[in-house]
N, C-alpha and C positions, 0 to 999 in steps of 0.2 A: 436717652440712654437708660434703659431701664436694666437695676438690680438689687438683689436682695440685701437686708441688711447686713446680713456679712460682708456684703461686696460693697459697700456706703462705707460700713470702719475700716476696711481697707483702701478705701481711696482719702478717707481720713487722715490712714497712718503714712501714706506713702506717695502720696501726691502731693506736689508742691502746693501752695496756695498764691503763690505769686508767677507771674508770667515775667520770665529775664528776656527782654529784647536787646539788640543795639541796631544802632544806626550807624554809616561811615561813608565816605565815599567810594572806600570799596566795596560795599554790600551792607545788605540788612540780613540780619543771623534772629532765630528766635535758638536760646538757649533751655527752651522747658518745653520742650511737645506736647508735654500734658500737663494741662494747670486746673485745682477745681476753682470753684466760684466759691466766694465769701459771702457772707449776710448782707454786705453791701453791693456787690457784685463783684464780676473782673477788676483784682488788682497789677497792674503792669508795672515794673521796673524796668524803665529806657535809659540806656546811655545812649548818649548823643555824641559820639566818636569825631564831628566836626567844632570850630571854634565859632559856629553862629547856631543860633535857632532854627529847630526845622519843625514842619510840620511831619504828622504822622495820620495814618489810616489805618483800622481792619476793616477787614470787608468780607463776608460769604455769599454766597451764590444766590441765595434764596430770599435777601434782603441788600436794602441799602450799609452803609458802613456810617462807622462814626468813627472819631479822634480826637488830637489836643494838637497843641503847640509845646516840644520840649527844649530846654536850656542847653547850653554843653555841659557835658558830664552829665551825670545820673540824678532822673527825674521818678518819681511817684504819680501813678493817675490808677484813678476809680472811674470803671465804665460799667453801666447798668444793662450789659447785654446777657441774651441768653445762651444755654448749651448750645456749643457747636463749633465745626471749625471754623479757623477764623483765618484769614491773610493780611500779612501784615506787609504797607507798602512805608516808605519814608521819602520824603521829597525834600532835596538838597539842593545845595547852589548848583548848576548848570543841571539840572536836571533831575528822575526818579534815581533813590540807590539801587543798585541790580540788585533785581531780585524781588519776587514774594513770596517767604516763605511763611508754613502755616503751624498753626498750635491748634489743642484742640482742647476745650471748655468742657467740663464735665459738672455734672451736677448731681449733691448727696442729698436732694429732695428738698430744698429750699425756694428751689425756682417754681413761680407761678407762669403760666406760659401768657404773654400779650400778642401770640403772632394768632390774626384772623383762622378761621377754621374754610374753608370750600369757596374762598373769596378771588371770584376770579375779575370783582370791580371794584378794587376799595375806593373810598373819597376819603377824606381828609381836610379839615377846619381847625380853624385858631381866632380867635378874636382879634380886632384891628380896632383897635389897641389893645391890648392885652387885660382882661376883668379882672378883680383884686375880691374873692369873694369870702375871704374869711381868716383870722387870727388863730385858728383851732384846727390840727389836723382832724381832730376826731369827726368835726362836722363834713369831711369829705365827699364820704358815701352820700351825704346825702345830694351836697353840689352833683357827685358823678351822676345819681340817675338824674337829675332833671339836668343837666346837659345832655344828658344820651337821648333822655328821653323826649325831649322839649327843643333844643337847641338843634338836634340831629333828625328829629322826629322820627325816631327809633318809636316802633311800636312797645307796646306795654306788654308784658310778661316772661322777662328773662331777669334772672338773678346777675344783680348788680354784688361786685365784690374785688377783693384788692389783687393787684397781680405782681408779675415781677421780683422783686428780692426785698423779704420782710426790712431791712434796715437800707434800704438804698433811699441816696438823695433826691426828693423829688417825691412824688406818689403816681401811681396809675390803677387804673381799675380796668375792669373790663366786664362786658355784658354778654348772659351764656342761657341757653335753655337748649334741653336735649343734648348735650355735653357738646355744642357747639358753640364756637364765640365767633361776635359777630360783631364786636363794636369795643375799643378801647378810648380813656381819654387820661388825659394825663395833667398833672398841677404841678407846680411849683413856687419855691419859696424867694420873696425879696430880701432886700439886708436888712428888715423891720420885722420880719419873721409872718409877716403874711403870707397867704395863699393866692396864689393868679392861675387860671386858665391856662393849660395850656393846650397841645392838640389833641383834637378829636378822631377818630378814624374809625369809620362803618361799611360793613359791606350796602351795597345798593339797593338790597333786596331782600331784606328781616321780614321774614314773617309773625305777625299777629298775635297776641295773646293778652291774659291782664299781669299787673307786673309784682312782683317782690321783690325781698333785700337780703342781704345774709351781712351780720355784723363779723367784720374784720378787725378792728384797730382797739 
């Protein structure tokens, strides 16, 4: 969604920042059609209209979905996705609640974009077991390219750098030459405050160059 900065302070002033969903067994309602994204990302407020835990979904077209698990009554979640609309499904005792309906994610220039550019074979990796490669987000960039580069064997000469939402949990990078991106990977943090591997994702078919960096953090 591109617009000007006038049109940024106005979705500032007048766009919610939180997405009001519920859940019940008569239906799933989204009460904010339009929410923008926060530094951290998508923040959701679910009531859970039944007296057991259910799980939840978004999902859009063009990607797989993510969710949680919420309590009855009114829950809090942070999800690290990007603009767009989004369908939100809930799954209850006997079955899905009717209905998906959709919101739609708007962004006031925060968001770095992680989805592949002309990728019509992504792969996808993660370590088994999962690699612990550092105490320091700062040292990131540098794990990111020699994973891209090394672990993916992504060719050398595309700028490595951060993606997704400056303050979201977790970090991800991605790899770009010619305003094309062709390879993300992604880190996370244990409850020691390390850093672990997490997935990888390249198109099939990068072409060639020698490589640089661009400092993010």
């Amino acid at each position: 969604m591109g617009c000007g900065q006038g049109d940024e302070d106005g979705l500032r002033a007048g766009t919610p920042a939180v997405a009001t969903l519920a859940c019940g067994s008569e239906g799933t309602r989204v009460l904010t059609p339009l929410v923008q994204a926060q530094p951290d990302g998508l923040h959701l407020e679910l009531t859970n209209e039944t007296a057991r835990a259910i799980h939840f979904t978004i999902e859009r077209d063009s990607s797989g979905g993510v969710g949680g698990e919420a309590p009855p009554g009114t829950s809090e979640h942070v999800l690290p996705v990007g603009p767009d609309e989004w369908a939100l499904t809930c799954y209850v005792e006997g079955g899905d609640s009717a209905g998906t309906p959709t919101f739609e994610l708007v962004d006031t220039g925060i968001w770095v974009s992680t989805e592949l550019t002309d990728c019509e074979t992504p792969e996808s990796s993660h370590g088994d077991p999962p690699r612990r490669v550092t105490e320091e987000k700062r040292e990131l960039l540098e794990f990111a390219r020699r994973g891209l580069e090394d672990f993916l064997g992504l060719a050398r000469g595309y700028v490595i750098e951060p993606a997704g939402y400056p303050e979201q949990e977790g970090a991800i990078f991605r790899a770009r030459r010619d305003d094309r991106t062709i390879a993300t990977i992604s880190f996370y943090q244990d409850d020691a405050d390390g850093w672990f591997e997490g997935e990888a994702t390249a198109c099939s078919d990068p072409a060639p160059g020698a490589s640089s960096e661009r400092e993010g953090w």
